[in-house]
C-alpha positions as CSV (number, residue, x, y, z in Angstrom):
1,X,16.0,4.7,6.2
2,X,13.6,4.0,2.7
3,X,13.3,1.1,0.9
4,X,13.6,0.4,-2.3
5,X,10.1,1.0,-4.6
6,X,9.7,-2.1,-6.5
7,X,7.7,-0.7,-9.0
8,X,8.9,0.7,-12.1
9,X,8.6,4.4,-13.1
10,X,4.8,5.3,-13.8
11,X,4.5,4.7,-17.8
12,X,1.4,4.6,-19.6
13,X,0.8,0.9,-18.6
14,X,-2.5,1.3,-15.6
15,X,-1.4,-0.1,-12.1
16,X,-3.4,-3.4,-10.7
17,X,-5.4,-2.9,-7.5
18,X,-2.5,-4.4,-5.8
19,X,-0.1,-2.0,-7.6
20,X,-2.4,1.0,-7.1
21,X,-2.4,0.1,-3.1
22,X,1.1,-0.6,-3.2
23,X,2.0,2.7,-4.6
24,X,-0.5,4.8,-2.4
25,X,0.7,3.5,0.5
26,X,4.7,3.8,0.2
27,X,3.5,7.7,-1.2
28,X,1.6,8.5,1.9
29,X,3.3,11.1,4.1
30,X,4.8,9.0,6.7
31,X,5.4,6.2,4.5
32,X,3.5,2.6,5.2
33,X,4.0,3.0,9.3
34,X,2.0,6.0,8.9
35,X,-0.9,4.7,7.1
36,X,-0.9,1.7,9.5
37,X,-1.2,4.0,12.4
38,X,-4.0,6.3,10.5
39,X,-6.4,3.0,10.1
40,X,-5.3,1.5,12.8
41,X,-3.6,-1.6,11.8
42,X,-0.2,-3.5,12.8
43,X,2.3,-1.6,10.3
44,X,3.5,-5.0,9.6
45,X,0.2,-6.5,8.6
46,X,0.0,-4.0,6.0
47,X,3.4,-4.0,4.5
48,X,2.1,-7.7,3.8
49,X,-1.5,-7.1,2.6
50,X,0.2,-4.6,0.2
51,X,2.8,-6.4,-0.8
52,X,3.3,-7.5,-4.4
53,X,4.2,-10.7,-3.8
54,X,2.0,-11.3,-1.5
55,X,-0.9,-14.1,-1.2
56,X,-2.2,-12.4,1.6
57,X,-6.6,-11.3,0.6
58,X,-7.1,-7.8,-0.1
59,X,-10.1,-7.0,2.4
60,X,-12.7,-4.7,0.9
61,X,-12.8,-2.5,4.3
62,X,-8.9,-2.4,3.8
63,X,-9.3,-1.0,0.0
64,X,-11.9,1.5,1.0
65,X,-9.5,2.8,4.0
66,X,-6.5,3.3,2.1
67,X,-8.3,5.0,-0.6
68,X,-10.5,7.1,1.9
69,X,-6.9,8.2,3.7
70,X,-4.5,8.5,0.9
């Protein structure tokens, strides 16, 4: 079962950090469970980190895994 993408159609507007995580993640085969496994993370401590609503601080390892695997 999917969940709903909170983020709007891509337009010409550029996506935060956040956003650009956010986005990457839900896109990556698997989904965000997937990309938890791959780095080797609790899929729930992601969903948060990625959230956008969340307050949760973007670690620089985290940004730099994400990229590297999606």
């Amino acid at each position: 079962m999917g969940r709903k993408d909170l983020l709007p159609d891509a337009g010409s507007t550029p996506l935060t950090v956040r956003q650009a995580l956010y986005r990457a993640s839900r896109d990556y085969k698997g989904g965000q469970f997937a990309l938890a496994h791959a780095l080797g993370i609790c899929p729930d401590d992601l969903c948060k980190r990625v959230s956008l609503n969340a307050n949760r601080p973007l670690q620089p390892d985290l940004i730099e895994g994400i990229v590297a695997e999606t």
